[in-house]
Structures are given as structure tokens and as C-alpha cells.
N, C-alpha and C positions, 0 to 999 in steps of 0.2 A: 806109529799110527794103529788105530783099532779097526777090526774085521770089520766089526761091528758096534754101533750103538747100546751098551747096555738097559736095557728097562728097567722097571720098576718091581719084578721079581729080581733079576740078576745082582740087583745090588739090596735087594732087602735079603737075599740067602747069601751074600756077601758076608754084609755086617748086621744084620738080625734086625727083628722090627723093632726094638725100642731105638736103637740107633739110625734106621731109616727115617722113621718119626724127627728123628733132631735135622739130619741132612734134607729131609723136605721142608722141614722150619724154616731151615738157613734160609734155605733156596728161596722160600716165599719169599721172605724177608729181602734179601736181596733185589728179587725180583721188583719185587715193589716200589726199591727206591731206584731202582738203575736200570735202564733199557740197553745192554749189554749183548754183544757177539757172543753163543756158548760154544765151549770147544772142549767137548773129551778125546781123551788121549791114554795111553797107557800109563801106568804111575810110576816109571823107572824101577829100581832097583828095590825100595821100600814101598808101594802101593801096586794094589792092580790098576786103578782107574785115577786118573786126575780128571777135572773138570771143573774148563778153565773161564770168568769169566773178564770178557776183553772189547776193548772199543779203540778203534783206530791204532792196532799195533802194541797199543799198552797193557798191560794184564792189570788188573782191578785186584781177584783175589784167586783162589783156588782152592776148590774141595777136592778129598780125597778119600777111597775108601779102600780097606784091605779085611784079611777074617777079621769084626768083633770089633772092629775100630774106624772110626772115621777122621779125617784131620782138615784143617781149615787153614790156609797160610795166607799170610799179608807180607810184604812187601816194602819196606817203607824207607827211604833214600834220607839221604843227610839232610835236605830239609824239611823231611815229613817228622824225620825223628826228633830234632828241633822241636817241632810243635807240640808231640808227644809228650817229651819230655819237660817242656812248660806246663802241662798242664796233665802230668802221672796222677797226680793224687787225686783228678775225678775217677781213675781207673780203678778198679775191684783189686784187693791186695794180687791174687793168679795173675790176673791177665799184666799188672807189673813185674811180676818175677818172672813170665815168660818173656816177656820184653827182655830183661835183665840178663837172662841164661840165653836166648839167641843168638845166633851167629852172625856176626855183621861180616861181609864179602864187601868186595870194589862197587858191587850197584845196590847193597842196602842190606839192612837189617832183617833177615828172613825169620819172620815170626810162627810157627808152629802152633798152631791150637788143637788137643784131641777132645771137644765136645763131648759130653756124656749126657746131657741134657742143654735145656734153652737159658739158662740162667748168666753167662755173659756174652749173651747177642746182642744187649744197649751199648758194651763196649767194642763188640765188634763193627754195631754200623757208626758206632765215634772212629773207629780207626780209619774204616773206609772211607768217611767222609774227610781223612785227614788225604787221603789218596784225592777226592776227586768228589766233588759236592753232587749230591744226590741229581738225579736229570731228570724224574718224574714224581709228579705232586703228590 
């Protein structure tokens, strides 16, 4: 658990303001389709911060940030990945070979994204909505 709440300085002298700028994208982004529980935490052994979001027990996705870098992970179960993988080739050739190189575990395929800019977050909210259809208009 965390002391404390990080701000909006604490994590833009984190990971530097061009990469705050994409982690506030996300977060719009998200925000906007999904009316979600937020939960920071510490980031284990590889992040300072995770932050997590979740509604009734389940986790959606999660950001993450450490020096210079920020990460985005999804989560996606045997029949999320199913669906995925019906329908890969709307995905940007990345966001397939991260699928591809991730590590599947007994509760799903843990997808890794290090965002450097906004450019695949139409594949990001395709994924999440493979998670759980958008909740607000």
C-alpha cells in the first residue's frame, strides 16, 4: 500500500512531462468510457506506482509508472483472447506482437504496453472493450 496518493507533480518528475501528457490521455480516455473504482498501489518490484482500474472485484486495466517510462497492462482470459484473436488483423502490426510475446499465466494473457505517445489507444479501448463493454455514453 501507498503512504500516500501521488499527484500530478509526483508523477510528472516520475516519468517527465511528454510521458505524463500520454498517462493523462489514457486516463481521459478511459475515464470517459468507463465509470470505474481507482486504486493506486505501489508497482512491485518493476514500477513505483500502479493504478488500478476496477469495478466489482475485477480489474479492467492498469497503469503504471517508473523513471522515463510508463506501462499499461490488460489482462485478457481464454475467452477474451478468443475474441482477440478472431479478429488480430484490425489491430496495428505492435499491439499484435505484443500480444504475441506476452506471457500467458493460469488467469490470462498479461499484455504489457510502454506508450510513448497516443497513437495505439483505438487499439487499446478495442481491447478493453473485449474486457467489458464500455458503461458510459
Amino acid at each position: 500500500m501507498l503512504d500516500r496518493v501521488p499527484g500530478t507533480e509526483d508523477i510528472t518528475a516520475l516519468v517527465g512531462e511528454p510521458l505524463y501528457d500520454v498517462w493523462e490521455k489514457l486516463c481521459a480516455l478511459i475515464e470517459e468510457k468507463y465509470d470505474m473504482e481507482r486504486v493506486w498501489n505501489t508497482g512491485g518490484k518493476n514500477w513505483v506506482y500502479e493504478y488500478k482500474y476496477r469495478r466489482g472485484g475485477k480489474t479492467l486495466c492498469a497503469l503504471y509508472a517508473r523513471e522515463r517510462c510508463v506501462g499499461f497492462m490488460i489482462i485478457l482470459g481464454r475467452e477474451e483472447r478468443l475474441k482477440f484473436e478472431a479478429n488480430r488483423e484490425k489491430y496495428s502490426r505492435e499491439v499484435q506482437e505484443k500480444y504475441d510475446e506476452a506471457q500467458t499465466y493460469h488467469d490470462g494473457k498479461w499484455i504489457m504496453f510502454k506508450p510513448t505517445n497516443t497513437d495505439e489507444f483505438d487499439d487499446y479501448m478495442n481491447l478493453l472493450a473485449i474486457k467489458r463493454k464500455p458503461n458510459r455514453k
